[in-house]
C-alpha positions, -999 to 999 in steps of 0.1 A, spaced: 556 785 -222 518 784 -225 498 751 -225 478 741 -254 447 752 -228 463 781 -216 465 793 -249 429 792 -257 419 802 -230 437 833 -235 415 839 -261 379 821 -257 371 790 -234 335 782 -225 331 781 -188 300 763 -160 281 796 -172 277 780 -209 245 768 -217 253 733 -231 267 717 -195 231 721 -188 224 697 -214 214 660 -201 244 633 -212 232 603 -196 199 588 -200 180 558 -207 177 561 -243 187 541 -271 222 545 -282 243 532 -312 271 510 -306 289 523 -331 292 554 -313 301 548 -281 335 545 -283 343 582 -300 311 600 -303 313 600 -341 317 577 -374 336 583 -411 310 574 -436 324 565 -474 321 594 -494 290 603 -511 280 581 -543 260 609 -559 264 645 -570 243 671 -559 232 701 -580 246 735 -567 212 747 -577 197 724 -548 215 743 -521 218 777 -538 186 782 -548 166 775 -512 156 802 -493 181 808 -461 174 823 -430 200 841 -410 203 818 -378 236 818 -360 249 784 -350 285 777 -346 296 811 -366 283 834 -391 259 807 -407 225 808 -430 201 780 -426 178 766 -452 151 744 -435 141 714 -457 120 697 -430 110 709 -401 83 706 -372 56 715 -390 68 722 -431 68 758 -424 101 773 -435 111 774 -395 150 773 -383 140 774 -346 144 742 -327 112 716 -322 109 724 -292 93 755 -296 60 732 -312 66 708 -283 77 682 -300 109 659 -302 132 662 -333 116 636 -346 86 633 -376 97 664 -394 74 674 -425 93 683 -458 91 725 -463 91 742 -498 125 741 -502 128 706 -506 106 707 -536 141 724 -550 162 698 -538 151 662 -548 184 647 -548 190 656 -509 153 647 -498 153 616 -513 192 609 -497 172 619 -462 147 594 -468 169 564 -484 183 561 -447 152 548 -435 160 560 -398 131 587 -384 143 622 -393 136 657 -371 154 693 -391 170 686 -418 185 719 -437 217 734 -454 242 757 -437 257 782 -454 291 791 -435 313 819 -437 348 817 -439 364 819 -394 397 808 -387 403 784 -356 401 815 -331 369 827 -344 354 793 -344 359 787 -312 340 812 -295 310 792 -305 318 755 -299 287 741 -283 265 708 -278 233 700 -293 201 699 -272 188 672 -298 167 655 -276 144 675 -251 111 661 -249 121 626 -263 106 597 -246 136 578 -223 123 544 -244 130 561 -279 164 565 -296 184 588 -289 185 615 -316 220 622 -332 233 641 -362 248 633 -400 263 660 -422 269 658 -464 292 681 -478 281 699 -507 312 722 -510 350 715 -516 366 726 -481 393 705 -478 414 727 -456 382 729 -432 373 708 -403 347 697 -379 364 704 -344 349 679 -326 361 671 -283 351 648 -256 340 666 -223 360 665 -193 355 658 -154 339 694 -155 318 692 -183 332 712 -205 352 705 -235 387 681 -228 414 692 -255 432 662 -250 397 648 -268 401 665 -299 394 649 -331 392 664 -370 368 656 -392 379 671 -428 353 686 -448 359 679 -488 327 679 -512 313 644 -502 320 638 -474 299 624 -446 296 616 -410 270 613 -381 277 625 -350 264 623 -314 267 666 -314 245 665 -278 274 643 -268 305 663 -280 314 698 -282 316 706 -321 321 735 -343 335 741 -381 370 755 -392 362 765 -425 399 780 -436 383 791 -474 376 822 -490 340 809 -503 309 803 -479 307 766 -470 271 744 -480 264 709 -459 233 688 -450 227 683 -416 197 662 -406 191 646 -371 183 611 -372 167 589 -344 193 561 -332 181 524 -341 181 498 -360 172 518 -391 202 542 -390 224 514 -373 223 493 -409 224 527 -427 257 535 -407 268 498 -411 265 497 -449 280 535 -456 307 533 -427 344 543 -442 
């Protein structure tokens, strides 16, 4: 009988070749406590509705991350309507301007700002429907924080749910001695409308199950780690 690894590995398993075990894990920065232990945190679901007109409306950009996914930048490096990574400006994920699109989308931009914690891209993902299999052929980690100072916090991510997915998960492991992802590590993070969670994504290996016939909408913004996004976290946790 085949292992649980064996078994995916039949299929898909990333290997030393993939480009996140490039991606720095341990540095100087400034962490949250509250992630340490897991790599992620439950928030309580979200107080507030959000108007499928907010996240319908924008104007996506096809940009494949973690599936066959649309993004719609609502800040960015430089307010232009931009999906591509700061880096590319030369700058941190930090300071992010607000584009156009966030001009349709008041309730999220002012949720983004009501944190308090410096943001870098916030936008919406629009994800097709991939079973477990297809999903898995693009688990990844973030590069979140190339270019940020070693004295700075650490930059991490938070997701809202804007649709009702509740058969669909975040797929979320722990690496292993070699880097890559240990399934003994894996955690599920279920995805109805509301719900929200911040993850360390340069940390863990992540990637969405979205087991519905409909495309899946969620905010994803990258926060800096600190005392700003520490209370936020301590106030919101589930």
């Amino acid at each position: 009988m085949r292992t649980y690894t064996e078994n995916m590995t039949a299929t898909f398993w990333p290997t030393q070749e993939h480009w996140s075990v490039k991606i720095p894990l341990h540095t100087p920065h400034v962490r949250l406590d509250c992630l340490s232990d897991t790599g992620f945190v439950d928030l309580k679901p979200a107080p507030f509705d959000v108007p499928v007109a907010e996240f319908e409306s924008l104007e996506y950009f096809d940009w494949k991350s973690g599936g066959d996914a649309n993004f719609a930048p609502l800040a960015s490096a430089d307010g232009e309507l931009d999906c591509r990574g700061f880096w590319d400006k030369g700058k941190t994920d930090k300071d992010a301007i607000w584009t156009s699109n966030a001009d349709i989308a008041p309730t999220l931009k002012q949720y983004v700002s009501s944190v308090g914690a410096n943001f870098g891209r916030v936008r919406i993902i629009q994800l097709q429907p991939q079973d477990r299999e297809q999903a898995i052929r693009s688990i990844h980690r973030d590069d979140n924080n190339r270019f940020n100072p070693e004295n700075e916090g650490w930059v991490v991510r938070s997701w809202l749910e804007l649709t009702h997915s509740p058969d669909s998960y975040m797929l979320l492991m722990d690496n292993g001695p070699d880097g890559l992802p240990d399934p003994s590590t894996e955690r599920r993070v279920p995805l109805p409308k509301g719900a929200r969670f911040v993850v360390d994504t340069q940390r863990l290996w992540h990637v969405v199950v979205h087991n519905h016939d409909h495309p899946r909408y969620a905010l994803i913004t990258s926060f800096e780690s600190g005392p700003a996004l520490d209370g936020f976290i301590a106030r919101e946790r589930a």
